[in-house]
Backbone atoms as SQL, in Angstrom:
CREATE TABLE atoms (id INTEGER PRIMARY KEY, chain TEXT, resi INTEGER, resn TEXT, atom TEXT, x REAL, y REAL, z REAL);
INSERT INTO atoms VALUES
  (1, 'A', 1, 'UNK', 'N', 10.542, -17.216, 30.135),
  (2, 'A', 1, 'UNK', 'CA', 11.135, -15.912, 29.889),
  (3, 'A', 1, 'UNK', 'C', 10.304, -15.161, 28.855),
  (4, 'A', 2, 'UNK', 'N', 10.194, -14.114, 28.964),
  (5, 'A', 2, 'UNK', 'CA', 9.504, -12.837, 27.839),
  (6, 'A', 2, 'UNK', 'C', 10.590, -11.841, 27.760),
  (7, 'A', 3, 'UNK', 'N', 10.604, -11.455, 26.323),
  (8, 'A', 3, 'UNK', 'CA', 11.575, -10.599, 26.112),
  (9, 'A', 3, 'UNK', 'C', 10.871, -10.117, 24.526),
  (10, 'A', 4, 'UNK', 'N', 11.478, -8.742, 24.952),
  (11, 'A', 4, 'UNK', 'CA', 10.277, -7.439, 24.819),
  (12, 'A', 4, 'UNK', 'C', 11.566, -6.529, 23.413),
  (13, 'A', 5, 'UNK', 'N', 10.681, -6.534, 22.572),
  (14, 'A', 5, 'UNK', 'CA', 11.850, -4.945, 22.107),
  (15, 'A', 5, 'UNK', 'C', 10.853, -3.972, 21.840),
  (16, 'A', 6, 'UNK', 'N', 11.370, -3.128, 22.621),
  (17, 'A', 6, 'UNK', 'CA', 10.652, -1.852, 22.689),
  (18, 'A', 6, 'UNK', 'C', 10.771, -0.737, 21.747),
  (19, 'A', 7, 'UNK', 'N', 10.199, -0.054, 20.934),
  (20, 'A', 7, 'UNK', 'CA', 10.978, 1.230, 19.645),
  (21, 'A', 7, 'UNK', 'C', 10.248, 1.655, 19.006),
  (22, 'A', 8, 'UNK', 'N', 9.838, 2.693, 18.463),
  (23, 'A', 8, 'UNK', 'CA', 9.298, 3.467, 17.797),
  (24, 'A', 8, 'UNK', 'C', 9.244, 3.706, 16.112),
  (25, 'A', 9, 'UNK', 'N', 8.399, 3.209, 15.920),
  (26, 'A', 9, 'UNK', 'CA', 7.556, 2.766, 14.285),
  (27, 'A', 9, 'UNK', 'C', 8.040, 4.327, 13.617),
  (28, 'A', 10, 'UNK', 'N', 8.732, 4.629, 12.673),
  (29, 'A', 10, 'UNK', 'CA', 8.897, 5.722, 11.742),
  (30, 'A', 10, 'UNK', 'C', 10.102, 6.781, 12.182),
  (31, 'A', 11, 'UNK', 'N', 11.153, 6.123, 12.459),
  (32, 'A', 11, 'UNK', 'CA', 12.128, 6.253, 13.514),
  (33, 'A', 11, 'UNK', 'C', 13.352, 6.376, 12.626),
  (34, 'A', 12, 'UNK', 'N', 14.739, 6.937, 12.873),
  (35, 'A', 12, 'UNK', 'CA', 15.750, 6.749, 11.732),
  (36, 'A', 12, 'UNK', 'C', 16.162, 5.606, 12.159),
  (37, 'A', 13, 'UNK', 'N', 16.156, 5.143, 13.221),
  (38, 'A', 13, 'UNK', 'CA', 16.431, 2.651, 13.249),
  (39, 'A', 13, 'UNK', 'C', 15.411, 1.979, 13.305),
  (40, 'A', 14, 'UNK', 'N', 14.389, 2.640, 12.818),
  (41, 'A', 14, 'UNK', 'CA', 13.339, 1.714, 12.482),
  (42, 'A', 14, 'UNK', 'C', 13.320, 0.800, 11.745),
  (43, 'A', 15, 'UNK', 'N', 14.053, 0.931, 11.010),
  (44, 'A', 15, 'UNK', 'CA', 14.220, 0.208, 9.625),
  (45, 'A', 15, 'UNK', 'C', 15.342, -0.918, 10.138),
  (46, 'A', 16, 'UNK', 'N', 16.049, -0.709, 10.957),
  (47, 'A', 16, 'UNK', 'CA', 17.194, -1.814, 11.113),
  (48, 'A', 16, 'UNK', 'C', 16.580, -2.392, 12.070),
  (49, 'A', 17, 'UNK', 'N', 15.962, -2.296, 12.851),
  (50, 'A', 17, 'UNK', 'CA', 15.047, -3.242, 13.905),
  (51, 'A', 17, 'UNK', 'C', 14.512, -4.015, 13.170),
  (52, 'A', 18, 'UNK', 'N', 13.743, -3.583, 12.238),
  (53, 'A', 18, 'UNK', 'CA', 12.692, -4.759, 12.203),
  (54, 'A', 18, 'UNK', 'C', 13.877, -5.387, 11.382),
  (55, 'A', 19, 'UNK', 'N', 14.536, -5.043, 10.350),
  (56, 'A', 19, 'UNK', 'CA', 15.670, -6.264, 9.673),
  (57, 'A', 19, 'UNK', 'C', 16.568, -6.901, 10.481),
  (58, 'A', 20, 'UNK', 'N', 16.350, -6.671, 11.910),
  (59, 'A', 20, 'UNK', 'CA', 16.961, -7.198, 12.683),
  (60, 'A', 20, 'UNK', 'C', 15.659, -8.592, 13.499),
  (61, 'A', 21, 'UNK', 'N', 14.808, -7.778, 13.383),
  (62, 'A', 21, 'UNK', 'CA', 13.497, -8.975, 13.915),
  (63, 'A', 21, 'UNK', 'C', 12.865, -10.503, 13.002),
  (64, 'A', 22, 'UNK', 'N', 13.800, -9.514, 11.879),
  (65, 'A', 22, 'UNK', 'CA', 12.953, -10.480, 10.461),
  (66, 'A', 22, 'UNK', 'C', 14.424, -11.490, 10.587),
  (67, 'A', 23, 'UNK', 'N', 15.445, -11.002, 10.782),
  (68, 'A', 23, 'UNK', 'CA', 16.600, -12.071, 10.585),
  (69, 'A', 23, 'UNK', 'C', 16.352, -12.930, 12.077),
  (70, 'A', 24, 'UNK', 'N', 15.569, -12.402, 12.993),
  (71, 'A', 24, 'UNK', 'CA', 15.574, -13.421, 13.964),
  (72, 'A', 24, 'UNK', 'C', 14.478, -14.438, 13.587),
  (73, 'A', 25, 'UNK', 'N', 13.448, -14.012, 13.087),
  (74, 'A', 25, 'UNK', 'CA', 12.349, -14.864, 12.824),
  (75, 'A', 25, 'UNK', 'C', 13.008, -15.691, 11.960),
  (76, 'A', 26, 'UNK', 'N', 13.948, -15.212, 10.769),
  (77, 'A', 26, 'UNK', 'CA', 14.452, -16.395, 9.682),
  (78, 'A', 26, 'UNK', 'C', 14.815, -17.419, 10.323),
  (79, 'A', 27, 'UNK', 'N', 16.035, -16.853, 10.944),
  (80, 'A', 27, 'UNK', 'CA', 17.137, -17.807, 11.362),
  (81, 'A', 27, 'UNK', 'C', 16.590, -19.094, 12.387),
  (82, 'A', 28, 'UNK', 'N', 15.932, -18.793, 13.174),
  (83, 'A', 28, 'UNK', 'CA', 14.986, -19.108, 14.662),
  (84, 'A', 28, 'UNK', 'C', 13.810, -20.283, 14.356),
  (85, 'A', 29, 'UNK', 'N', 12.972, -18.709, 13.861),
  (86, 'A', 29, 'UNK', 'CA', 11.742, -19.537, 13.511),
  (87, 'A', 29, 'UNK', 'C', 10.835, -18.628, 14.553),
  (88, 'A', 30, 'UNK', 'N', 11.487, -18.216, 15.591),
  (89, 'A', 30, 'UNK', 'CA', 10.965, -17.449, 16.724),
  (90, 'A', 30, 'UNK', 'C', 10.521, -16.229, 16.103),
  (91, 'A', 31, 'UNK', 'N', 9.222, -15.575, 17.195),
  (92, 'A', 31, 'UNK', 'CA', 9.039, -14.070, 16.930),
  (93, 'A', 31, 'UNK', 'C', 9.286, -13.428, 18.538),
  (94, 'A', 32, 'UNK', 'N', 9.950, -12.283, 18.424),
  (95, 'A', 32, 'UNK', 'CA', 9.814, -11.474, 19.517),
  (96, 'A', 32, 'UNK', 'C', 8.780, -10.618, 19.653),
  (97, 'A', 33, 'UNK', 'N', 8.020, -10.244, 21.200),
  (98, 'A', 33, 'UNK', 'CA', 7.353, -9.526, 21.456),
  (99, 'A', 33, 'UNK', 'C', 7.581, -7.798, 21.339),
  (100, 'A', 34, 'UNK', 'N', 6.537, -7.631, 20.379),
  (101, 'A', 34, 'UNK', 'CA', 7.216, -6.188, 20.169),
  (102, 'A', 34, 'UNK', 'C', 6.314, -4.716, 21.042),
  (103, 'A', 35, 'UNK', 'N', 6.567, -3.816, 21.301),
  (104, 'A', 35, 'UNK', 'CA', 5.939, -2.955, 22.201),
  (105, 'A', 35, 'UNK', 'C', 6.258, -1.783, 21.578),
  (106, 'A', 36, 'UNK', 'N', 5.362, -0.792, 21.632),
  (107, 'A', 36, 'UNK', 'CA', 5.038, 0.643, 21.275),
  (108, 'A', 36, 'UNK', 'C', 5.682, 1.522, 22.678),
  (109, 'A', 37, 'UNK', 'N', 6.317, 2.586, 22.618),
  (110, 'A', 37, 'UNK', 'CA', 6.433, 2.780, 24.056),
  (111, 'A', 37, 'UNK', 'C', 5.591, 4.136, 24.370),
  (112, 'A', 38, 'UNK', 'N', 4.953, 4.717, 23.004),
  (113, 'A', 38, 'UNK', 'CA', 3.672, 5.230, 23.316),
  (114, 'A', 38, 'UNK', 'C', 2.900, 4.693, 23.632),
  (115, 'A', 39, 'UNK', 'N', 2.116, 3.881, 23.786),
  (116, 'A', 39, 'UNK', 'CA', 1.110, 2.765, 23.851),
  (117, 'A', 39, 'UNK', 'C', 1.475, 2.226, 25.145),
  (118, 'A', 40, 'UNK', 'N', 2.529, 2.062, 25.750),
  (119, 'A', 40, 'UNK', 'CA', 2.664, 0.998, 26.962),
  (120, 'A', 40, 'UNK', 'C', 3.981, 1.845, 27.486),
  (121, 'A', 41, 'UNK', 'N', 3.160, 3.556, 28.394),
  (122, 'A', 41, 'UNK', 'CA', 3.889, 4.015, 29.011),
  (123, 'A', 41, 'UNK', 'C', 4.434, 3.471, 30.648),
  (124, 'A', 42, 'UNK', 'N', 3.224, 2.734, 31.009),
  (125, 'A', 42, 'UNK', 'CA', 3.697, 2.236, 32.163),
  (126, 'A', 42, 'UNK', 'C', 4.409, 1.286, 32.185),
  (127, 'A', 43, 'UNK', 'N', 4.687, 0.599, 31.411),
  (128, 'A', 43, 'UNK', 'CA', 5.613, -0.890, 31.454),
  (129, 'A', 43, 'UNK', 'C', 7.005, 0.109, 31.392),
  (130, 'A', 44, 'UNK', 'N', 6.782, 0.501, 30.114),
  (131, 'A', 44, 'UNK', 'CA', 8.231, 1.629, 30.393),
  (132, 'A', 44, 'UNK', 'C', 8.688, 2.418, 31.216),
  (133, 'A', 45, 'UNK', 'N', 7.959, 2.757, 32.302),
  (134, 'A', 45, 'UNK', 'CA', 7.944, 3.890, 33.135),
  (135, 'A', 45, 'UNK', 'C', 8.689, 2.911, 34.517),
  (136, 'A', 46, 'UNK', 'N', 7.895, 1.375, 34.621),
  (137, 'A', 46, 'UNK', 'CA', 8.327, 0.782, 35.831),
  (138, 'A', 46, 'UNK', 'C', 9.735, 0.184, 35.149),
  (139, 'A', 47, 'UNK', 'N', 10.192, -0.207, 33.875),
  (140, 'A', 47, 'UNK', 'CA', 11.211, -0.591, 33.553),
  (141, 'A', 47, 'UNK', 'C', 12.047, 0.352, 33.386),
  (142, 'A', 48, 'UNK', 'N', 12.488, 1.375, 33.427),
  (143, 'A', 48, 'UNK', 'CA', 12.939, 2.954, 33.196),
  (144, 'A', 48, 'UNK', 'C', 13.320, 2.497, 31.800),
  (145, 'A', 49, 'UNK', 'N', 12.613, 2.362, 30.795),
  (146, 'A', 49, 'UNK', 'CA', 12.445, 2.628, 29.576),
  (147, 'A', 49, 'UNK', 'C', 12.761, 3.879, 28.815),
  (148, 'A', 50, 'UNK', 'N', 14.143, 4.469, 28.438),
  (149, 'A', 50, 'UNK', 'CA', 14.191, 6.187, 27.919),
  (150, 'A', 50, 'UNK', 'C', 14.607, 5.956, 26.593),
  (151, 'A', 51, 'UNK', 'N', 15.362, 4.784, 26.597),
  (152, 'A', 51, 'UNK', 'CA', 16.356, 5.048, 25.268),
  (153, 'A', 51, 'UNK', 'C', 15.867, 3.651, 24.311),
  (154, 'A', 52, 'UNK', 'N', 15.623, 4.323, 22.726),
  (155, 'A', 52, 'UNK', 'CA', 14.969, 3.244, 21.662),
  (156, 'A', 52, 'UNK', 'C', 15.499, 2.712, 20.708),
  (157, 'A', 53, 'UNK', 'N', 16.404, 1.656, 20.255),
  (158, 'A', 53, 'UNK', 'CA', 14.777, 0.510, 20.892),
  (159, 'A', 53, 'UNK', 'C', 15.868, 0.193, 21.848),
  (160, 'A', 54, 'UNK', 'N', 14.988, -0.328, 22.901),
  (161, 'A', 54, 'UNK', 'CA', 15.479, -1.025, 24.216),
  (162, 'A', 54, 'UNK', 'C', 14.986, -2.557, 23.405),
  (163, 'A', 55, 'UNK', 'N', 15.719, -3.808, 24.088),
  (164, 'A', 55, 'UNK', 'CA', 15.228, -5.237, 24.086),
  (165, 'A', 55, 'UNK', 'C', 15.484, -5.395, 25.511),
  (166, 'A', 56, 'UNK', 'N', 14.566, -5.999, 26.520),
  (167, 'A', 56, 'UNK', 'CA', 14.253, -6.760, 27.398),
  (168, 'A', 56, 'UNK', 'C', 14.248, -8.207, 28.069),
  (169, 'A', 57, 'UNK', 'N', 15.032, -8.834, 28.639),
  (170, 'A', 57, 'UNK', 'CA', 14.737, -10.351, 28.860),
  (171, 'A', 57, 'UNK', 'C', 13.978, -10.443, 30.109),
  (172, 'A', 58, 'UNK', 'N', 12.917, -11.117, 30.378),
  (173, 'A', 58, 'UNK', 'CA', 12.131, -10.325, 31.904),
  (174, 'A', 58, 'UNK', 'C', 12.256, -12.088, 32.155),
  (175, 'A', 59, 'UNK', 'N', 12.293, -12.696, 33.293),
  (176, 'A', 59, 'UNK', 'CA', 12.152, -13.932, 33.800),
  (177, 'A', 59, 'UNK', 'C', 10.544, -13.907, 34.191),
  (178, 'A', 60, 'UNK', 'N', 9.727, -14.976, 34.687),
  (179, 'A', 60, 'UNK', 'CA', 8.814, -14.967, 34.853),
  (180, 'A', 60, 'UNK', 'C', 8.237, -14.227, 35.879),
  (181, 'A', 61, 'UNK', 'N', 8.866, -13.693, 36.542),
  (182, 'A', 61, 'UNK', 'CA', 8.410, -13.003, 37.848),
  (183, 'A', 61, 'UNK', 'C', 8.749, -11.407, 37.411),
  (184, 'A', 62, 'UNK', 'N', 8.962, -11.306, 36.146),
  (185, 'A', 62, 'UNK', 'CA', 9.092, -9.821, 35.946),
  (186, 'A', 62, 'UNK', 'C', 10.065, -9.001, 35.808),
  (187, 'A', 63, 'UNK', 'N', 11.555, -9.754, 36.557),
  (188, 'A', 63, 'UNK', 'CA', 12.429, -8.875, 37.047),
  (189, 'A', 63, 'UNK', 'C', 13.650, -9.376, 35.667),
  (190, 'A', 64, 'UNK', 'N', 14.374, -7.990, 35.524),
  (191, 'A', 64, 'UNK', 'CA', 14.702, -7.563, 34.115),
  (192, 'A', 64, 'UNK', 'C', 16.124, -8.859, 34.308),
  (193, 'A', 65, 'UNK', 'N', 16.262, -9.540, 33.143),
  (194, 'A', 65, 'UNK', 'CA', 17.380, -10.853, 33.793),
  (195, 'A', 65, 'UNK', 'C', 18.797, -9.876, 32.542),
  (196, 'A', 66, 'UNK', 'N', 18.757, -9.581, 31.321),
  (197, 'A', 66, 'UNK', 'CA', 19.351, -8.998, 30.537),
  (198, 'A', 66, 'UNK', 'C', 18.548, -8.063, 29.770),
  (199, 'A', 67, 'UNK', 'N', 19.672, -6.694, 29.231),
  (200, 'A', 67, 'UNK', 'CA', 18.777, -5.624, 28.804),
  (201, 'A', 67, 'UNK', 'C', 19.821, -5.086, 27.705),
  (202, 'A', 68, 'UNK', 'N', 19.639, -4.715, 26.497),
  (203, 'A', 68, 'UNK', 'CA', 20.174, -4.049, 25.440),
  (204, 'A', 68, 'UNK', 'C', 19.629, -2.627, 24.893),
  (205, 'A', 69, 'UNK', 'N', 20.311, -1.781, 24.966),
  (206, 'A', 69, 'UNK', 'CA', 19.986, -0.891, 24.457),
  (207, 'A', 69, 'UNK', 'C', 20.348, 0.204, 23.836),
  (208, 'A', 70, 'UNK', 'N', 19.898, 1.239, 22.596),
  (209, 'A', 70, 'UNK', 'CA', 20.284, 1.916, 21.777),
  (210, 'A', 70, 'UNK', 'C', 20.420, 0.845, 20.598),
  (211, 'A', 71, 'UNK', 'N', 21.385, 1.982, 19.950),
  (212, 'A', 71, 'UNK', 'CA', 20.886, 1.166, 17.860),
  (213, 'A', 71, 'UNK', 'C', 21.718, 0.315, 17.506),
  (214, 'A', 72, 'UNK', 'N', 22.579, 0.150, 18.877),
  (215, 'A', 72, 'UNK', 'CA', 23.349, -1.005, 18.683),
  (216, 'A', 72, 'UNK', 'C', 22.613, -2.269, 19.009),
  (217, 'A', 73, 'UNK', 'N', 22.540, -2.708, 18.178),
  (218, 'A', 73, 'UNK', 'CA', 21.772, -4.142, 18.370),
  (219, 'A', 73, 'UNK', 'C', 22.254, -5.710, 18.632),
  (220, 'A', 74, 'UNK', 'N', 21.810, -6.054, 19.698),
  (221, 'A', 74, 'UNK', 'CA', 22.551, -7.270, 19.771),
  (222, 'A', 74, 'UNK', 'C', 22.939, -8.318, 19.533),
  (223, 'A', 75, 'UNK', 'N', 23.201, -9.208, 19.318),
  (224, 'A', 75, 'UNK', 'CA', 23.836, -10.365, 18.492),
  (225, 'A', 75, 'UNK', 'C', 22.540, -11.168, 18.840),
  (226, 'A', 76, 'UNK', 'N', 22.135, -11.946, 17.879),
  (227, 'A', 76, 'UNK', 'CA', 20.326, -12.622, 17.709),
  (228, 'A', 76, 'UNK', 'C', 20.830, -13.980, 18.396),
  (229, 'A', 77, 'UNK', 'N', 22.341, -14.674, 18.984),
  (230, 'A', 77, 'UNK', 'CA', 22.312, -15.892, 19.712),
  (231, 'A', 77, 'UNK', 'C', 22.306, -15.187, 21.240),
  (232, 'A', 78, 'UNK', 'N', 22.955, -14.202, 21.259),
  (233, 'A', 78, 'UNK', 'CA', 22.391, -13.112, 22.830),
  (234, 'A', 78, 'UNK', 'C', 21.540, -13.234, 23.373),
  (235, 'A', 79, 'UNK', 'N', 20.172, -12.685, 22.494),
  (236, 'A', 79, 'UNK', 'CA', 18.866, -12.868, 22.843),
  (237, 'A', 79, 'UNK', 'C', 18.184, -14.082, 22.631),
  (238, 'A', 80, 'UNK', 'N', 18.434, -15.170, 21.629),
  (239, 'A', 80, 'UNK', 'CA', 18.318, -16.551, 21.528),
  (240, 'A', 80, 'UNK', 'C', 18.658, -17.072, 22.851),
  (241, 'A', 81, 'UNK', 'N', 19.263, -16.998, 23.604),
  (242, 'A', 81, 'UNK', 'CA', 19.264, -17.541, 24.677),
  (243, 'A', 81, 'UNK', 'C', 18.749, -17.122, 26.193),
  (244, 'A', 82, 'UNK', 'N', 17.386, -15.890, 26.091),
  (245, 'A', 82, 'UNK', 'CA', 16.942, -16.125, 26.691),
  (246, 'A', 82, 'UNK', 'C', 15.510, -16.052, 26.182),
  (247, 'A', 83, 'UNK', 'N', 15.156, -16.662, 24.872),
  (248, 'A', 83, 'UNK', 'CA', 14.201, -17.048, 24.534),
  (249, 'A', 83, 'UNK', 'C', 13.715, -18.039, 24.784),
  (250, 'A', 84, 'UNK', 'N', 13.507, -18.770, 26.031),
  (251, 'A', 84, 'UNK', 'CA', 13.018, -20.131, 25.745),
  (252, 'A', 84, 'UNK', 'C', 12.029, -20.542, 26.409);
């Protein structure tokens, strides 16, 4: 599985993302893959990517298995479980 959070660096939830990325790395040990969605318009474009930050769970073949999105952020055993 790959799972993606997508969001924009200098943002008014910018700041709670990443304290949301850093409490996953604590807790975990894990890092999530993080994405620019300037930078990687087409991934966003085939994922209909509009609203930031999006998080992503993609299975190996690509296809979206769970998806979170807006500044509500999801509970870090949520996405813990399709980290693996």
């Amino acid at each position: 599985m790959r799972v993606v959070c997508i969001y924009r660096d200098n943002q008014d939830y910018s700041r709670t993302v990443t304290e949301w990325l850093e409490n996953l790395r604590r807790q975990t040990g894990r890092e999530m893959e993080i994405m620019d969605p300037d930078k990687n318009t087409g991934f966003c474009e085939a994922y209909d990517v509009v609203e930031y930050p999006t998080i992503l769970a993609l299975d190996n073949n690509g296809v979206v298995r769970a998806s979170w999105r807006g500044k509500s952020l999801p509970l870090i055993n949520e996405v813990l479980f399709y980290m693996v």
